[in-house]
C-alpha positions as CSV (number, residue, x, y, z in Angstrom):
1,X,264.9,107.1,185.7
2,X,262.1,109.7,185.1
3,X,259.4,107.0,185.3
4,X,260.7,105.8,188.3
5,X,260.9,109.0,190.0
6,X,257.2,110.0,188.9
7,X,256.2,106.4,190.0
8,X,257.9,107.3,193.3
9,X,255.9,110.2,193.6
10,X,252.7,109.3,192.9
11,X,253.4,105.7,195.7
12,X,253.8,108.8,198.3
13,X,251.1,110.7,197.4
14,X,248.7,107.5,197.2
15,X,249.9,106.6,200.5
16,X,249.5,109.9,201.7
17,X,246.3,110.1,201.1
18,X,245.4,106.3,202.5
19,X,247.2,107.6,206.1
20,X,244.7,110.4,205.6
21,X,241.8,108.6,204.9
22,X,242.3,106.1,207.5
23,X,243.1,109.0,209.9
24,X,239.4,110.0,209.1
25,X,238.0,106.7,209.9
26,X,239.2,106.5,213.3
27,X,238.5,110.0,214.5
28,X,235.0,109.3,213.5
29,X,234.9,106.1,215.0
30,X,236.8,107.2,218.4
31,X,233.5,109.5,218.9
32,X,231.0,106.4,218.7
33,X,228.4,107.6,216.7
34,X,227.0,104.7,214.1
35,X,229.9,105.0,211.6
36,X,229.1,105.6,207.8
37,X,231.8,105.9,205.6
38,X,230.5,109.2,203.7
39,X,231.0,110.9,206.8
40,X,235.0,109.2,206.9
41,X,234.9,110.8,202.8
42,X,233.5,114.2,203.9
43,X,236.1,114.7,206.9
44,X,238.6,113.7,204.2
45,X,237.6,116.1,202.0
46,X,237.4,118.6,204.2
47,X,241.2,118.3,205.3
48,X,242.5,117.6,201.3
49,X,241.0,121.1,200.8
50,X,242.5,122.6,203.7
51,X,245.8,121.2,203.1
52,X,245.9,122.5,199.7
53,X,244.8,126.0,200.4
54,X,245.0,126.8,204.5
55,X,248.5,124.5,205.0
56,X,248.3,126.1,209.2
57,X,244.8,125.6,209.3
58,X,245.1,122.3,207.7
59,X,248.0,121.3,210.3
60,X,245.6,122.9,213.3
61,X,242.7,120.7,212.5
62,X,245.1,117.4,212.4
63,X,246.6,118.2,215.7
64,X,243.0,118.9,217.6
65,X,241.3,116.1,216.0
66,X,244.2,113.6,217.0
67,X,244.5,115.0,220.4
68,X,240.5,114.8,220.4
69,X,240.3,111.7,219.2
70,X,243.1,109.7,220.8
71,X,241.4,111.2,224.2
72,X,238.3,110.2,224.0
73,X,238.6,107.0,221.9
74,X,238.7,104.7,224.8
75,X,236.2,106.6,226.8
76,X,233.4,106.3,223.8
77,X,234.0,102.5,223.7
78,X,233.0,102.2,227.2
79,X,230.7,105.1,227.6
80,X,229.2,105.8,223.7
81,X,229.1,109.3,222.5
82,X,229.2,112.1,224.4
83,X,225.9,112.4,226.7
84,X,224.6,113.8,229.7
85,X,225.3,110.7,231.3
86,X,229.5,111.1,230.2
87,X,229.3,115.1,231.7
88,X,227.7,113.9,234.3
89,X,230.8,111.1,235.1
90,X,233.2,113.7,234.6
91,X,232.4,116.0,236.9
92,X,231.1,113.5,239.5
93,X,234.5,111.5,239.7
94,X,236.8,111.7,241.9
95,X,240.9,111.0,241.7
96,X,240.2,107.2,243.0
97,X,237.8,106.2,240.9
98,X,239.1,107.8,237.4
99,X,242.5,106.4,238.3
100,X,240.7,103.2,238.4
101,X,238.8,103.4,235.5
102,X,242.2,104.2,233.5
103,X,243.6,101.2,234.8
104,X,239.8,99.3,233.8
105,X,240.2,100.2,230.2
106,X,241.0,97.1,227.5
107,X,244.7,97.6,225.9
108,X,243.6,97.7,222.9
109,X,241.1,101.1,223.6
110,X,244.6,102.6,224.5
111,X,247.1,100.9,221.0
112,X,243.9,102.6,219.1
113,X,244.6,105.8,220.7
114,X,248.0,105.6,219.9
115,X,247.2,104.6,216.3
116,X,245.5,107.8,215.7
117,X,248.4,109.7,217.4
118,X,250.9,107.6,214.7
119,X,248.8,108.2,211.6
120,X,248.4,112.3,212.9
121,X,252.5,112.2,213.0
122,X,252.7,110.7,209.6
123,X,250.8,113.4,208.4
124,X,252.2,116.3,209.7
125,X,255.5,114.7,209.3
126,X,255.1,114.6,205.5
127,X,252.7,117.9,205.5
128,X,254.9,118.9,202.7
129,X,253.7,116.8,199.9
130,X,251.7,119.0,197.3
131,X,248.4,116.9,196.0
132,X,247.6,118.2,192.8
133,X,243.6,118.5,192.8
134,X,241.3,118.7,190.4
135,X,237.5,119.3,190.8
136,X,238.1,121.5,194.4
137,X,234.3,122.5,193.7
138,X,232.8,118.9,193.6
139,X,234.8,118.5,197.0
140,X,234.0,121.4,198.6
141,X,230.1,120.6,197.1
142,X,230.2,117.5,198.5
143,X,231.4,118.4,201.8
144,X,229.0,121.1,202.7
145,X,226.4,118.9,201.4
146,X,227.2,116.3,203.9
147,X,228.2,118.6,206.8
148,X,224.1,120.1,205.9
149,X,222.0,117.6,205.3
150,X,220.8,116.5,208.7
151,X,220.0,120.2,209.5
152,X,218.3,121.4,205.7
153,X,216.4,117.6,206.6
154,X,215.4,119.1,210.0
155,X,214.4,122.2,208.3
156,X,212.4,120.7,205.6
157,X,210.7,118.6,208.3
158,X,209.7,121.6,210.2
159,X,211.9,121.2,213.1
160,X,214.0,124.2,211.9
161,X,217.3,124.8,211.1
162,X,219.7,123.1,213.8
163,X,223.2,122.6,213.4
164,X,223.2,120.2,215.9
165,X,221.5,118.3,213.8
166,X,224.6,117.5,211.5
167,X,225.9,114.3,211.4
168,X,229.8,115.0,210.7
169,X,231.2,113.3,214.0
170,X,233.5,115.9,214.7
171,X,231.0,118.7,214.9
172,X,228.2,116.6,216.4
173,X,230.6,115.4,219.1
174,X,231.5,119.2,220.2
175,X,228.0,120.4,219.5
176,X,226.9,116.9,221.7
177,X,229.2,117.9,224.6
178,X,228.6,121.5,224.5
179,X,224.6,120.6,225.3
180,X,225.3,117.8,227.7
181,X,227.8,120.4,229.8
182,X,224.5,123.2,229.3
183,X,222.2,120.9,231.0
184,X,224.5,119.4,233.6
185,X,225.1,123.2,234.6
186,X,221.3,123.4,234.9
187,X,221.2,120.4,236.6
188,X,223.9,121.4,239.2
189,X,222.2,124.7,240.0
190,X,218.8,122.1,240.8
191,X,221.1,120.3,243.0
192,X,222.3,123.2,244.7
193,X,218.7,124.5,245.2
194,X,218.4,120.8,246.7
195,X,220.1,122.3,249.8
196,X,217.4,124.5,250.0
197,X,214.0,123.8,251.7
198,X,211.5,121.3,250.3
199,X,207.9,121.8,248.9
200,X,206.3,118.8,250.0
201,X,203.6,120.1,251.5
202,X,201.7,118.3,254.3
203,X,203.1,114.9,255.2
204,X,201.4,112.4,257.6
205,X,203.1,109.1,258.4
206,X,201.6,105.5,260.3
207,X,204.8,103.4,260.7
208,X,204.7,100.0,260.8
209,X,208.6,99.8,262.1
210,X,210.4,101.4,264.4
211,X,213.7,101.5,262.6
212,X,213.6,101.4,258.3
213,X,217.4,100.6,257.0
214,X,217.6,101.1,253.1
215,X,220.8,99.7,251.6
216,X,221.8,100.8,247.9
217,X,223.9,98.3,246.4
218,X,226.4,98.7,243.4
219,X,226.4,97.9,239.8
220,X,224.7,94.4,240.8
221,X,222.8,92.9,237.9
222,X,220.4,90.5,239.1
223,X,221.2,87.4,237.1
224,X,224.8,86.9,238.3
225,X,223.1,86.8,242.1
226,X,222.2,83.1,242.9
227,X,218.8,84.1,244.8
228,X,218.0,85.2,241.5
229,X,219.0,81.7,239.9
230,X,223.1,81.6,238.7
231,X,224.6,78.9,239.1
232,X,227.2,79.8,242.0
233,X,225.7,79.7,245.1
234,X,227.1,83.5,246.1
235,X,224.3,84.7,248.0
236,X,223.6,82.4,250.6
237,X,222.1,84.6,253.2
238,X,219.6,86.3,250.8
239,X,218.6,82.8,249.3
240,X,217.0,82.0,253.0
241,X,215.8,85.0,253.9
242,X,212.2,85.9,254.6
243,X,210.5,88.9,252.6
244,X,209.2,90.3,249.6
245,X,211.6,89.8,246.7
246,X,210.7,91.8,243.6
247,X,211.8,89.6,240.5
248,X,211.3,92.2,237.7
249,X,212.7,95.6,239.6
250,X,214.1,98.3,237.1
251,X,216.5,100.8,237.7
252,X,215.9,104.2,236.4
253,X,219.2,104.6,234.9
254,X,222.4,102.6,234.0
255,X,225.0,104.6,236.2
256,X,224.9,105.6,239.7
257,X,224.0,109.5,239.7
258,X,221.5,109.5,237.0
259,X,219.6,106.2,238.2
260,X,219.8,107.6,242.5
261,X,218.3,110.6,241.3
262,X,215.4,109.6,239.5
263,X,214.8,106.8,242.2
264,X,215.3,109.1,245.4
265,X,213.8,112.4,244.5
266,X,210.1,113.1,243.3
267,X,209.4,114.0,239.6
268,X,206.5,116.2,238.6
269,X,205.3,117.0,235.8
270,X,208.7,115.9,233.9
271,X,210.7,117.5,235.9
272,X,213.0,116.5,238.7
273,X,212.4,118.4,241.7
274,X,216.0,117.4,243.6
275,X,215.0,119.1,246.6
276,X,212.0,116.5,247.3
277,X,214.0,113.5,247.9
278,X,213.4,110.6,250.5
279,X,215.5,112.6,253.6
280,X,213.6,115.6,253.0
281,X,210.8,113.3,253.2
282,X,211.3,111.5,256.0
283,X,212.5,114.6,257.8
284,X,209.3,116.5,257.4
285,X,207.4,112.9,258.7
286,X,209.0,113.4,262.0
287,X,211.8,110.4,261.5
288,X,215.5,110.7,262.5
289,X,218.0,109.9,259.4
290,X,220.9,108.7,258.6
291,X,223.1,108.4,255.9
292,X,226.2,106.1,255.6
293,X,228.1,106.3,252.5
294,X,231.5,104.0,251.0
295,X,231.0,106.5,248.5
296,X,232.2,109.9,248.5
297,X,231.8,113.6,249.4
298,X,233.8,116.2,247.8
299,X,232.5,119.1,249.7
300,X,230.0,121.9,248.9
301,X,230.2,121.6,245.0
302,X,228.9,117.7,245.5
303,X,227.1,115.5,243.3
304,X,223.5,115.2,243.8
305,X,223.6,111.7,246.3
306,X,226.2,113.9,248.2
307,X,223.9,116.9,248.8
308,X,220.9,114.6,249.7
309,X,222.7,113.0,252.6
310,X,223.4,116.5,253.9
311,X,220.1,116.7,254.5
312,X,220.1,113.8,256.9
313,X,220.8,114.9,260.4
314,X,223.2,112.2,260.6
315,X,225.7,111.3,258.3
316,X,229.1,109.7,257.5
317,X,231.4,109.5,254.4
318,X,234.1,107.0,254.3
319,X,235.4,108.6,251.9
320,X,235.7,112.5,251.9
321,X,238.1,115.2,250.0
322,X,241.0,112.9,248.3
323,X,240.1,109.5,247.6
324,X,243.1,108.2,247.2
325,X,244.3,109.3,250.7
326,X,240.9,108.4,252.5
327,X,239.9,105.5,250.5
328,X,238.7,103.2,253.2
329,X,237.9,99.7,251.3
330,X,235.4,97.3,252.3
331,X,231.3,97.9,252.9
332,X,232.0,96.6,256.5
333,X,233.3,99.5,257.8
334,X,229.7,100.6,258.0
335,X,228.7,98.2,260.2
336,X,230.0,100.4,263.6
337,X,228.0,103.7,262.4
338,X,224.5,101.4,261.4
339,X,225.3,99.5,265.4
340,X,225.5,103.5,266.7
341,X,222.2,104.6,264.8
342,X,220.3,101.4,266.1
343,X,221.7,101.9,269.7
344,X,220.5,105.4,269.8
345,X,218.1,105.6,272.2
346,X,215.3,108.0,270.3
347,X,211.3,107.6,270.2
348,X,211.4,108.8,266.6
349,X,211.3,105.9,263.9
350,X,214.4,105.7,262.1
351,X,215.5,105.7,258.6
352,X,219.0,104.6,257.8
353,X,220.2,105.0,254.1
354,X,223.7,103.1,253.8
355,X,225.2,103.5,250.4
356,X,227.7,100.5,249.0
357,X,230.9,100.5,247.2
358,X,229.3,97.2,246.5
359,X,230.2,96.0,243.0
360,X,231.8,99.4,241.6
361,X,234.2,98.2,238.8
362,X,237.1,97.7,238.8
363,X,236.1,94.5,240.7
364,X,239.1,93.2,241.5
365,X,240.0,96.1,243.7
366,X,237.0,95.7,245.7
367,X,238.3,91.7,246.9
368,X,242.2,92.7,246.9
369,X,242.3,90.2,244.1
370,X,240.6,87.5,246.0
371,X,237.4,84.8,245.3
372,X,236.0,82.0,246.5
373,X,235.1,80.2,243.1
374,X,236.4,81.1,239.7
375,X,234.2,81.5,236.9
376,X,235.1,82.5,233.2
377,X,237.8,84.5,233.8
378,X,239.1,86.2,236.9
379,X,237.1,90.2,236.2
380,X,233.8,87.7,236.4
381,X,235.3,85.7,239.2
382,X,236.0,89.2,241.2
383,X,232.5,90.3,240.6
384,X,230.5,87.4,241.8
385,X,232.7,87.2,244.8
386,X,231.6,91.0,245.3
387,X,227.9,90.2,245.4
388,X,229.1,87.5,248.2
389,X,230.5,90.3,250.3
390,X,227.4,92.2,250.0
391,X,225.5,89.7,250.9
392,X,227.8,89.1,253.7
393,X,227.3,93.0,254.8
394,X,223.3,92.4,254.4
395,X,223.5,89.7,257.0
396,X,225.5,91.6,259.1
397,X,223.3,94.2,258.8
398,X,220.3,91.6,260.0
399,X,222.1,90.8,262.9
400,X,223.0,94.0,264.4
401,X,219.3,94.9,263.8
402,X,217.9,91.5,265.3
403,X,220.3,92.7,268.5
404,X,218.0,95.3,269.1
405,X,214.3,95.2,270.7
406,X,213.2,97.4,268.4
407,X,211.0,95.8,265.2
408,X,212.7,96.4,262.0
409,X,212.8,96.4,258.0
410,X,215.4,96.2,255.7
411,X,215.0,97.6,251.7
412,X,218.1,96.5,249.4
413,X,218.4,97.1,245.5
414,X,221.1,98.5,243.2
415,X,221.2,101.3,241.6
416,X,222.2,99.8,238.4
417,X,223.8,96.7,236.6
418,X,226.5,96.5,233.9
419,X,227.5,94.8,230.3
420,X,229.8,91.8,229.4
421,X,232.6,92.7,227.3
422,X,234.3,89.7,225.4
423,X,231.9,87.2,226.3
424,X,233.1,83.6,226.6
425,X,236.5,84.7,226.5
426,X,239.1,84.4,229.1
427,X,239.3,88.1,229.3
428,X,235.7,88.6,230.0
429,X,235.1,91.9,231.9
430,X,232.0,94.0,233.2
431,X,231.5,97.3,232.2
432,X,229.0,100.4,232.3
433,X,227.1,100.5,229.8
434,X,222.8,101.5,228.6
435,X,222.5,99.6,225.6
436,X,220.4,96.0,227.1
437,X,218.0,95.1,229.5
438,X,220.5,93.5,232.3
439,X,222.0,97.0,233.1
440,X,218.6,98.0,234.6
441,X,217.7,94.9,235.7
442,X,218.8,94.8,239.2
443,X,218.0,93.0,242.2
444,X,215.4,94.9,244.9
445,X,213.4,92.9,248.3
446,X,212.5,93.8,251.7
447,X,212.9,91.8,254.7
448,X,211.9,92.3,258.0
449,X,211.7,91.2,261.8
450,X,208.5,89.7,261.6
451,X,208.6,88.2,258.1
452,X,207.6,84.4,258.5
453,X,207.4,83.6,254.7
454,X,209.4,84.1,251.4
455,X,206.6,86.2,248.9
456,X,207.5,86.8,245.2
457,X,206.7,90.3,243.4
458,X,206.5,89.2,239.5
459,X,205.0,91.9,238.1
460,X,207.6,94.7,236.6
461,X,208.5,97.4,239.3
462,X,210.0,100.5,238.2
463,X,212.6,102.6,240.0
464,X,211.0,106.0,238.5
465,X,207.8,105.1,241.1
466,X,210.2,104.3,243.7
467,X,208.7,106.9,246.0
468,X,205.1,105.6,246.0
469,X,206.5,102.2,247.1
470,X,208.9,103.7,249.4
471,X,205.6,105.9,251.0
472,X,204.1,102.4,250.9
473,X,207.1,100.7,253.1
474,X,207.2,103.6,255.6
475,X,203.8,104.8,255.7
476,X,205.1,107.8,255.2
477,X,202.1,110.0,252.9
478,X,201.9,113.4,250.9
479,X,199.4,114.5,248.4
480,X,202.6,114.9,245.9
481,X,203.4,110.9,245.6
482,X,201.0,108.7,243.8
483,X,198.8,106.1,245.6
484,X,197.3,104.7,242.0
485,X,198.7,101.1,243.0
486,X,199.4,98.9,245.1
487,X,203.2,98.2,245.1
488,X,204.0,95.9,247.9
489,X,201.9,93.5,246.4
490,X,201.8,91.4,242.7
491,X,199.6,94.0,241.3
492,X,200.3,95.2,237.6
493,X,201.3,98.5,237.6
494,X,201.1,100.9,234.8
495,X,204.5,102.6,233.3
496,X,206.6,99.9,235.2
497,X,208.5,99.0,232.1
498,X,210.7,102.4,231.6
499,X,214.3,103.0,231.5
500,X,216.0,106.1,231.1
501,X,219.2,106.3,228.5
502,X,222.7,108.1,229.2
503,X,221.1,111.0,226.8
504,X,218.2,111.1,229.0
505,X,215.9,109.9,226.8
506,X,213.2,106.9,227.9
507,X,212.4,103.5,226.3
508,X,210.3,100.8,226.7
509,X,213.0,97.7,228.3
510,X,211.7,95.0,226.1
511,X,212.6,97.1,223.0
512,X,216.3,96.5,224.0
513,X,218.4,93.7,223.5
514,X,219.9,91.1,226.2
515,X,223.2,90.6,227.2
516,X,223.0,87.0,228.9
517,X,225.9,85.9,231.5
């Protein structure tokens, strides 16, 4: 009887410690940082000796790291570990779109959240179990050894001392977000100052056009766009059109704000000066502008796309304040406010910005569930039927403009594209992601009233030199923008092969892998 009851014992306390140890692993892999088991062992550790000295502390620690990692679990699948990039999505989302990326997440993101929530009520369910330790010092060694090594490396390197540099998840995640929410607010205050008057300087311009219509498209990745060769013929107007098409166009970035920043506003010496962007440009040159947004506009304390349409003296939101009372749908719903820009009678040449909804996950929402073909499953199906619609718009847009005697040209490309998830599977779904060469890889041309011919840009274009081709298109010139190359032709550039990650660091795109369709 007294074996069975010792057996009994020691069964709990073996389990115990399993729910423990698999509680470690998935709070350190909800975080997404590579996982490596010693850092599962030194968390573990950490809470054994906690649990047998601080019991309160011990029970703190299980509740904020379920609560942290149930929370954020399903986020860092989609969106990797914290980053500037994740800050940056935060506190640029509105009700509308975070509702719909709740409803965007996979299932099983949310059953994982809810597995760390189970194992945290096992523990702290059974918090009274007493495990007899032995050798507290090799555990508490081992821990702080762990917790240390990254910074003493760091120090021994010459870097210094930098706790930051620990490689603990927990504490790298809250050291991680702590930064990224730092620069952000340094970031916002730039964006703020972009309010402010510019610094560009003297500005001459010799257009060629009397009315220049620049349409930013959505999470399109070029190789799901038939003009770009897929198999379903889903952009029929673009696949006749006449122009330059630029086959190898990068964007910046992999999500809207940090990609339209680093396209649309100059960068000098490394740094991004937000308050030289393309309206404050075009202002100074002596054009009217426009800007026509599906997306939104919170108000004064506005993301950086938000602020830089204030600058132009015309501009319209579709969607202002609450998003879920204003949202207004389709891309068409442009078309009357681009009609009343082209109508207006003015001898200034004209530049009209019109921002998409465009492909913005969650696809489905963008057709009401409807598409022409299926393909794979029906998130793919959704998405190639959204690239028809903008398409659709973009011809649209032609034919107001071809109403008009004025001569015009037209500039598309998306600010980004996105990442298969499940590939080959019925559930196959897009998603934002930074991690391979098709979510910069994005579709860019220009056509134009008098384009007679279809011409072919091969060589790589990137979106971080996006103003010296835009100053090209317009003829729009400053002494701050680059004229080292020649943009609008097949020229090889240097530094065209750059992409910028969500933790704002750059890499070269061939260094990353693909992720076919």
């Amino acid at each position: 009887m007294l074996k069975k009851i010792k057996y009994h014992v020691l069964n709990e306390k073996f389990l115990y410690c399993l729910f423990l140890f698999l509680f470690c692993i998935m709070v350190n892999y909800s975080f997404d940082y590579i996982f490596k088991i010693i850092y599962a062992l030194a968390l573990f550790s950490i809470l054994i000796l906690l649990k047998d000295t601080l019991k309160y502390i011990y029970i703190l620690f299980i509740v904020f790291l379920s609560v942290l990692g149930s929370l954020y679990f399903p986020i860092g699948q989609i969106f990797g570990s914290p980053s500037y990039n994740t800050v940056l999505s935060v506190f640029s989302t509105n009700y509308l779109e975070a509702k719909e990326f709740l409803f965007s997440i996979p299932v099983f993101y949310y059953l994982s959240s809810l597995l760390i929530l189970i194992l945290a009520g096992i523990l702290l369910i059974k918090k009274d179990i007493i495990l007899p330790l032995k050798g507290k010092k090799w555990l508490f060694i081992f821990a702080i050894a762990t917790c240390l090594h990254g910074p003493i490396k760091s120090m021994f390197s010459g870097e210094g001392f930098h706790l930051y540099k620990t490689g603990l998840p927990p504490i790298k995640f809250m050291i991680d977000f702590y930064r990224s929410i730092e620069k952000f607010k340094k970031d916002h205050r730039k964006t703020i100052f972009a309010l402010n008057n510019d610094t560009w300087g003297n500005v001459s311009s010799n257009p060629d056009y009397s009315n220049y219509i620049l349409v930013i498209g959505e999470s399109v990745r070029k190789d799901f766009m038939h003009t770009y060769g897929f198999q379903i013929k889903n952009t029929p107007f673009s696949d006749q059109a006449q122009g330059i098409f630029f086959k190898n166009y990068l964007s910046a970035a992999s999500s809207t704000q940090m990609s339209l920043m680093n396209t649309l506003a100059l960068r000098e010496n490394d740094e991004l000066q937000l308050h030289n962007n393309i309206i404050s440009l075009a202002n100074k040159a002596g054009f009217k502008t426009y800007w026509f947004s599906n997306q939104g506009s919170r108000g004064t304390d506005d993301t950086a796309m938000a602020n830089f349409a204030r600058k132009a003296q015309v501009r319209q939101f579709l969607k202002s304040g609450s998003w879920s009372v204003n949202y207004s749908g389709s891309d068409e719903k442009l078309l009357p406010f681009i009609e009343s820009a082209l109508n207006n009678e003015d001898s200034k040449p004209k530049l009209i910005i019109v921002h998409l909804m465009g492909s913005h996950p969650p696809v489905c929402k963008r057709t009401q569930d409807q598409f022409d073909v299926y393909f794979r499953s029906k998130d793919l199906s959704c998405y190639i039927q959204t690239i028809k619609n903008t398409d659709t718009v973009l011809k649209k847009i032609t034919k107001i403009a071809n109403e008009k005697k004025d001569k015009w040209s037209m500039m598309y490309f998306s600010d980004h594209g996105l990442a298969l998830k499940m590939q080959n599977n019925l559930d196959s779904q897009l998603h934002h992601s930074n991690k391979y060469k098709q979510n910069f890889e994005v579709p860019m041309f220009i056509i134009s009233s008098d384009a007679t011919q279809r011409t072919e840009i091969t060589a790589h274009r990137s979106a971080f030199s996006f103003l010296s081709l835009f100053s090209e298109w317009t003829g729009i010139k400053t002494e701050k923008i680059p004229e080292n190359c020649h943009f609008l032709s097949n020229t090889v550039c240097k530094n065209q092969t750059s992409v910028m990650l969500w933790n704002q660091k750059t890499v070269d795109i061939k260094d990353l892998p693909s992720d076919p369709g």
